[in-house]
N, C-alpha and C positions, 0 to 999 in steps of 0.2 A: 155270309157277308164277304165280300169281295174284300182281301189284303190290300193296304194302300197302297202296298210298292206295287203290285199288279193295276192298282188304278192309273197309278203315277204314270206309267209306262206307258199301258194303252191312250195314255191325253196326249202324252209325245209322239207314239205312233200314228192316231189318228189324228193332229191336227195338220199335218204334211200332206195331207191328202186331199184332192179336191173338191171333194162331195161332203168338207164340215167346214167349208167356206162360204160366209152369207151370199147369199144371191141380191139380197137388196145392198146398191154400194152406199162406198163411203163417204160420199160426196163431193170431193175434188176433181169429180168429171162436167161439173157443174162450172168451172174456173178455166179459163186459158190466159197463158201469161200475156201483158202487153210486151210486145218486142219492142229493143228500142235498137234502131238501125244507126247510132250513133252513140253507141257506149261508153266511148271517152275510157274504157278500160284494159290496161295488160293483163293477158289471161294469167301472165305467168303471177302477176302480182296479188293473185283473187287467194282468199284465203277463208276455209270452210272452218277455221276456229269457231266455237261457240262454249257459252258457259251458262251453268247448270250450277245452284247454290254454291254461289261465289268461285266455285274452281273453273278453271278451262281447259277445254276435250279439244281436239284434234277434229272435232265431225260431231254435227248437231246430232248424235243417233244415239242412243240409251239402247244396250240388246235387254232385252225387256226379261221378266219373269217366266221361267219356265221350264227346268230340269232340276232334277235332285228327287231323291227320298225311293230310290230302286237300286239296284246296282251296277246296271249298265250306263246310269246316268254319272259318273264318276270321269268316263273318260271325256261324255260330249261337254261337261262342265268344263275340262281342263281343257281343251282345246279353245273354247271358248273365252278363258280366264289369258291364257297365256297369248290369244287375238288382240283381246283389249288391255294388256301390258303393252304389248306391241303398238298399238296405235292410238292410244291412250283414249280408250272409249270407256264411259261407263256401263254396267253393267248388275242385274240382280240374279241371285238365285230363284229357284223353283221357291213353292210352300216349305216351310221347313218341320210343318205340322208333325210330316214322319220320320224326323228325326229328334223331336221331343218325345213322341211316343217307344221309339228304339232306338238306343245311344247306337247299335252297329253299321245305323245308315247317317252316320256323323262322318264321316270321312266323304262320302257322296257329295259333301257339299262344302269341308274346308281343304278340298283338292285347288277351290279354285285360288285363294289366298297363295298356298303354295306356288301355284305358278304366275300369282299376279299378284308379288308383294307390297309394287306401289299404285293398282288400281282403284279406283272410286267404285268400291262392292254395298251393295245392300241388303241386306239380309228381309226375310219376308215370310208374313204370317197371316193367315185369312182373317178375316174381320170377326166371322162366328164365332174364334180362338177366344178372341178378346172379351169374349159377354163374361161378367164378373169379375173380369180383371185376370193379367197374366202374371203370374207370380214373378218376384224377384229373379229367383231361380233360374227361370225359362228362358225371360227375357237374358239374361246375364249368358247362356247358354248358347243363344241366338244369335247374341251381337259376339260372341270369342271365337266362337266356332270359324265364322269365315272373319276376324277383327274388323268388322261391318262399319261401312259410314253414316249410311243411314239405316232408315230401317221402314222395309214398305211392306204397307198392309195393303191385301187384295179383296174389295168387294164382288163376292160371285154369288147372288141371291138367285138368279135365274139358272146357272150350270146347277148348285146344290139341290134345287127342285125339282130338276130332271133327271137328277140323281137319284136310282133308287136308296142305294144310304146316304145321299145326301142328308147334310141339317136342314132343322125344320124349323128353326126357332133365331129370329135377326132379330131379334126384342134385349135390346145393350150393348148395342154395337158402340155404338155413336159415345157412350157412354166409356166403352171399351178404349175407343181411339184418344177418347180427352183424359183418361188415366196413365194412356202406354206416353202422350208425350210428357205428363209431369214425370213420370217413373225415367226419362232417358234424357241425354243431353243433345243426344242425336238428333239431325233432323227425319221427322217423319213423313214421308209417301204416300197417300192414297192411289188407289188406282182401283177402276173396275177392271173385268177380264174378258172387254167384248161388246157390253151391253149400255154401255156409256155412261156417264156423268153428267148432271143435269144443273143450270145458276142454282136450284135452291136448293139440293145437295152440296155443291161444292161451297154454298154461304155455312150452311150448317158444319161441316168440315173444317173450313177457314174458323170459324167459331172456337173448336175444339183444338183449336195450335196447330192446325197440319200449314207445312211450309209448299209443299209440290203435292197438285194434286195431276195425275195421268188421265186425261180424259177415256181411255179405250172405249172406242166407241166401232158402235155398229161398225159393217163393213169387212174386215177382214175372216178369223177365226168367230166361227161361232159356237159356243161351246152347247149349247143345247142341243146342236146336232152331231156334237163331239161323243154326248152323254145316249143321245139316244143310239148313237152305232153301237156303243157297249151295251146298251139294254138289252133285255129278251125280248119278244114280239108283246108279251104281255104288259109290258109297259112303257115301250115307243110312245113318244107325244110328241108330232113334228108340227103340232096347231103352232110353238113358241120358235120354230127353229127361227125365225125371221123379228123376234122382239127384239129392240134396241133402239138407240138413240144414235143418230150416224154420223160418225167423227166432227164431221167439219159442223155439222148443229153444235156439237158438244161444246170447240173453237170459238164458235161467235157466240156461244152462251156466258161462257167465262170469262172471255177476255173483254165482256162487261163489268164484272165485279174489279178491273182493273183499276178503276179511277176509286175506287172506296177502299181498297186492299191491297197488302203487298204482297204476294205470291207470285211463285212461279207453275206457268201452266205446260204438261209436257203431251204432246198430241200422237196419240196413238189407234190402231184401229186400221187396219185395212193398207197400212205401211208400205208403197211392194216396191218404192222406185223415189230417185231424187227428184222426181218432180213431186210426189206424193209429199215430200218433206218440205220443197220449198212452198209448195202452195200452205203448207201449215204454218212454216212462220211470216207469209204474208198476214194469214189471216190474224193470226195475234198467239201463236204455238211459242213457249221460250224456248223448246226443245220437240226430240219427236224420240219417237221409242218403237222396235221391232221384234217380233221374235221367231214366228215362223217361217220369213224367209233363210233367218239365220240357224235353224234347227236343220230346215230342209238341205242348206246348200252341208253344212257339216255334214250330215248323216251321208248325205251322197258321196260327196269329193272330201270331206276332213277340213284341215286347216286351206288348203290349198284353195277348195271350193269357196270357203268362206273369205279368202285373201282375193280372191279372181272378183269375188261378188261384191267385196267392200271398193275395189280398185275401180270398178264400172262405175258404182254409186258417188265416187269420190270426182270422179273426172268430172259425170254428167253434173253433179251440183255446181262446178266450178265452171261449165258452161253453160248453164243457166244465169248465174249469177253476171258472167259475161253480157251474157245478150242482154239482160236488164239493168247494165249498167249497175251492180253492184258490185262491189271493192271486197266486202266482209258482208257477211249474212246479216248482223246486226241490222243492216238495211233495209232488208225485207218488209215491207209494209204492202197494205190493201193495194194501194195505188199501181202495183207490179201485178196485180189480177182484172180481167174480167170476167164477167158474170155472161152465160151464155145459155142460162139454162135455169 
């Protein structure tokens, strides 16, 4: 059986690469914004603030789940940690599964505290963890390790299947999620890893006390063809490399349950650019979340890359936001999109 920190590792390597990215998109090629030729706005005055469970970010962008639990993952955390001190973005850890199971890959993941004493960190735990309950212990382990704000849990029913050790068994999850939020004071995350989020999952969620649920939908990383590059031939199954629910369905599924619920919806999946963002909070996104462009530009260039890549992203929002005549993102509504497709 494959070590996890050798799992861990090859998800990081393989998902920078182009050949475990969905071919069917995400659906914001479907959208082109209305320009408006009379903005009535100072670019200098436009401000990319947004908030995410009551605090405010510097930039609607959450770097999303995805390193820890190997050893080389230490440095890309910290570079990453000490990114979003710097620009006040938030931020989660990888699974921290393999660091319950081996205290010595505990540092892998509260490097990033260290160099991000005052950022918004979440610490995070797969949904399968949770059937029968996660012990005091673990939890309490979970949320010191990195001094966690929230605490998100990642559903991946379709990568763990294509997993030859993948888990087999999603029978208490649900069950799992409505215990971890009595057991914490924190608020709780949901998020899938890919494969999307659907209205009558995210009611059943909402149910269970989750405050933000991540839509990750279709469109970007696809972890079934993450799973099958690591397979041997004898158990490749690219029949699923293409299942999923694709981001922007995800968006207009839940930001129906809006008028009966009070949550926040954070829109992920296929991420790759500020328009990708702002089309999400027209569509009804209170936030957007990324990870593989921000794994890719680190590994390549370091801080530097990922400082080069966040500076693009930051301009083009603030000139988007110009040409549609908005001031503050909070603005962002339908009305700033059409449908072209």
């Amino acid at each position: 059986m494959t070590d996890i920190r050798d799992r861990k590792k090859d998800h990081v390597e393989l998902t920078v690469t182009d050949g475990t990215q969905y071919q069917q998109p995400s659906g914001f090629e479907r959208f082109r914004f209305v320009h408006n030729a009379l903005p009535e706005v100072n670019f200098k005055e436009v401000s990319t603030e947004a908030k995410l469970l009551g605090r405010s970010f510097n930039f609607p962008l959450f770097i999303s789940s995805m390193t820890g639990g190997y050893a080389d993952a230490g440095p890309v955390n910290s570079i990453i940690a000490e990114f979003c001190e710097a620009e006040n973005l938030p931020f989660g850890v990888g699974s921290q599964r393999a660091m319950l199971e081996d205290e010595s890959l505990t540092d892998t993941f509260s490097v990033v505290r260290d160099k991000a004493p005052n950022a918004f960190i979440c610490s995070n735990i797969g949904g399968a963890q949770l059937i029968g309950g996660l012990s005091v212990k673990k939890l309490t382990r979970l949320i010191d390790s990195i001094k966690a704000n929230a605490v998100i849990v990642h559903l991946n029913p379709l990568q763990e299947l294509m997993q030859p050790e993948g888990d087999r068994n999603f029978k208490g999850v649900l069950s799992g999620i409505e215990q971890l939020v009595k057991d914490t004071d924190l608020p709780v995350i949901v998020k899938e890893t890919g494969a999307g989020i659907s209205e009558h999952t995210a009611r059943r969620l909402l149910n269970a006390g989750v405050r933000v649920v991540d839509v990750a939908g279709a469109g970007g990383t696809s972890w079934a063809k993450v799973e099958n590059f690591r397979a041997s031939n004898s158990s490749v199954n690219h029949r699923f490399d293409e299942w999923g629910i694709p981001t922007v369905e995800c968006i207009q599924q839940l930001s129906k349950l809006e008028w009966e619920r009070s949550f926040e919806i954070i829109a992920s999946g296929g991420i790759r650019s500020s328009f990708d963002i702002a089309k999400s909070l027209c569509l009804g996104a209170h936030f957007t979340a990324t990870a593989q462009p921000v794994i890719k530009a680190v590994k390549t260039e370091g801080y530097e890359g990922l400082e080069q890549l966040f500076n693009e992203w930051k301009n083009d929002l603030k000139t988007i936001l110009t040409l549609l005549g908005c001031k503050q993102v909070s603005k962002l509504n339908p009305s700033h999109l059409q449908k072209i497709a």
